[in-house]
One Martini backbone bead per residue (centre of mass of N, CA, C, O) as a GRO file, in nm:
protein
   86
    1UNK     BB    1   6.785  -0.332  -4.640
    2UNK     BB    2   6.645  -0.312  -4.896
    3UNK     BB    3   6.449  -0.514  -5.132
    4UNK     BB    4   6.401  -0.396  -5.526
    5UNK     BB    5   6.148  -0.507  -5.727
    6UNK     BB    6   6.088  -0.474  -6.053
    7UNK     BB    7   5.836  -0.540  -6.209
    8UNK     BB    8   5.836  -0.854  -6.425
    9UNK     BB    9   6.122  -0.903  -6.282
   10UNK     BB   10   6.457  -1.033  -6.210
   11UNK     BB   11   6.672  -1.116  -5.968
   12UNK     BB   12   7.028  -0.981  -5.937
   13UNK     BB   13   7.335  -1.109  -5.865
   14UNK     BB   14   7.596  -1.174  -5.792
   15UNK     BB   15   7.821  -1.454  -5.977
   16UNK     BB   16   8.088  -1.662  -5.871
   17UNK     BB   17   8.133  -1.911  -6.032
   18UNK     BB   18   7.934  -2.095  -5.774
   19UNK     BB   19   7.894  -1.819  -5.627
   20UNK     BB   20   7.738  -1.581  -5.422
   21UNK     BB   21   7.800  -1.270  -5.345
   22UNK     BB   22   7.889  -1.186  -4.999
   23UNK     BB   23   7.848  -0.896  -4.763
   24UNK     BB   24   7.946  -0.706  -4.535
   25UNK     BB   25   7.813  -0.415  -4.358
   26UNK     BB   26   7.951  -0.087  -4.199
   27UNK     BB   27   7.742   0.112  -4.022
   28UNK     BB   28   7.796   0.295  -3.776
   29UNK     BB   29   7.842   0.014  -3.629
   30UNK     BB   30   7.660  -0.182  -3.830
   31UNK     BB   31   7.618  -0.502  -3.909
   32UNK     BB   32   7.546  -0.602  -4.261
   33UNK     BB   33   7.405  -0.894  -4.391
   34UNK     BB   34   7.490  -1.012  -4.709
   35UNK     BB   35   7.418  -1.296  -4.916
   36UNK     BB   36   7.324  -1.133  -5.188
   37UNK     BB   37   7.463  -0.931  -5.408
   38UNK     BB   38   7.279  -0.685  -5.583
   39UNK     BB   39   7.313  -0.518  -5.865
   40UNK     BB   40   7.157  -0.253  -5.715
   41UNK     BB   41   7.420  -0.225  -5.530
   42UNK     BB   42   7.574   0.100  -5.426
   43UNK     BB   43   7.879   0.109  -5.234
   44UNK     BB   44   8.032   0.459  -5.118
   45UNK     BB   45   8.336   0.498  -4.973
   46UNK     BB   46   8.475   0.790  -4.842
   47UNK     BB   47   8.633   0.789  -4.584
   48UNK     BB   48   8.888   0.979  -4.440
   49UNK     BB   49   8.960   1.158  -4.716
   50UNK     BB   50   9.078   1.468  -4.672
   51UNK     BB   51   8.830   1.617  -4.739
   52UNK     BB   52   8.747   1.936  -4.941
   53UNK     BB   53   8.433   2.114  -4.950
   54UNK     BB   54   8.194   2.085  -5.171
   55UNK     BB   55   7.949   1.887  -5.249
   56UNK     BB   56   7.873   1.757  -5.497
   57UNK     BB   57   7.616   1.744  -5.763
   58UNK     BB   58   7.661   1.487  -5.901
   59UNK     BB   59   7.573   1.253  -5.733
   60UNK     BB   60   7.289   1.252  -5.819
   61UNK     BB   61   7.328   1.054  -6.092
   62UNK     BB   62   7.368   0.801  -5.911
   63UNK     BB   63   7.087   0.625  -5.897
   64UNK     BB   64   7.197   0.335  -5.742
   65UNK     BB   65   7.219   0.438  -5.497
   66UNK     BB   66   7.234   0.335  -5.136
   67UNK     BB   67   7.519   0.430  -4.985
   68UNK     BB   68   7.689   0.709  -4.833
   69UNK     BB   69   8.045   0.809  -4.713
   70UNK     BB   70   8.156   1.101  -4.564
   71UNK     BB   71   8.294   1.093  -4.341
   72UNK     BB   72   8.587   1.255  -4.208
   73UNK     BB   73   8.568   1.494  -4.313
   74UNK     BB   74   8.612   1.862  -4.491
   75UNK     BB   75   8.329   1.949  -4.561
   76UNK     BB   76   8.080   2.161  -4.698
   77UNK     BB   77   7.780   2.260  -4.721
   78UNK     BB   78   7.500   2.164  -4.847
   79UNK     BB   79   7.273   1.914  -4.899
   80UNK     BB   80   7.154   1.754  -5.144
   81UNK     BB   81   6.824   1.684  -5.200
   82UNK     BB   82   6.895   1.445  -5.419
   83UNK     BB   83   7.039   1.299  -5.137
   84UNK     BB   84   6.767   1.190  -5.004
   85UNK     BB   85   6.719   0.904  -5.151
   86UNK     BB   86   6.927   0.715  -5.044
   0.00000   0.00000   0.00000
């Protein structure tokens, strides 16, 4: 995952208590290990969930998304443009 930081910005982390929050993330069976988990960092795993249906226009609002799962649906429709970005 790119680590994309604004221009004249510091980037900011989850810190809880003493510590930094880090998480793996498994996408597609490769696990990324995050030391630091970026607030601008959005996964949104919604596989398995026997969604039917065609995949709402609305996620494009999402704009820090950066993975999203919808694998093991029975989703229909064409991938909105939209979510080429993520």
């Amino acid at each position: 995952m790119k680590n994309v930081v604004k221009k004249k910005t510091k980037p900011e982390y989850v810190y809880i208590g003493s510590m930094y929050y880090s998480i793996i993330v498994a996408v597609k069976g490769v696990d990324l290990y995050i030391p630091r988990l970026s607030v601008d960092h959005t996964i949104v795993d919604l596989s398995n969930n026997k969604f039917e249906g065609e995949i709402p226009n609305t996620i494009r609002y999402l704009k820090y998304l950066k993975v999203l799962n919808l694998s093991h649906n029975s989703l229909t429709g064409q991938i909105a443009h939209a979510l080429g970005k993520i």
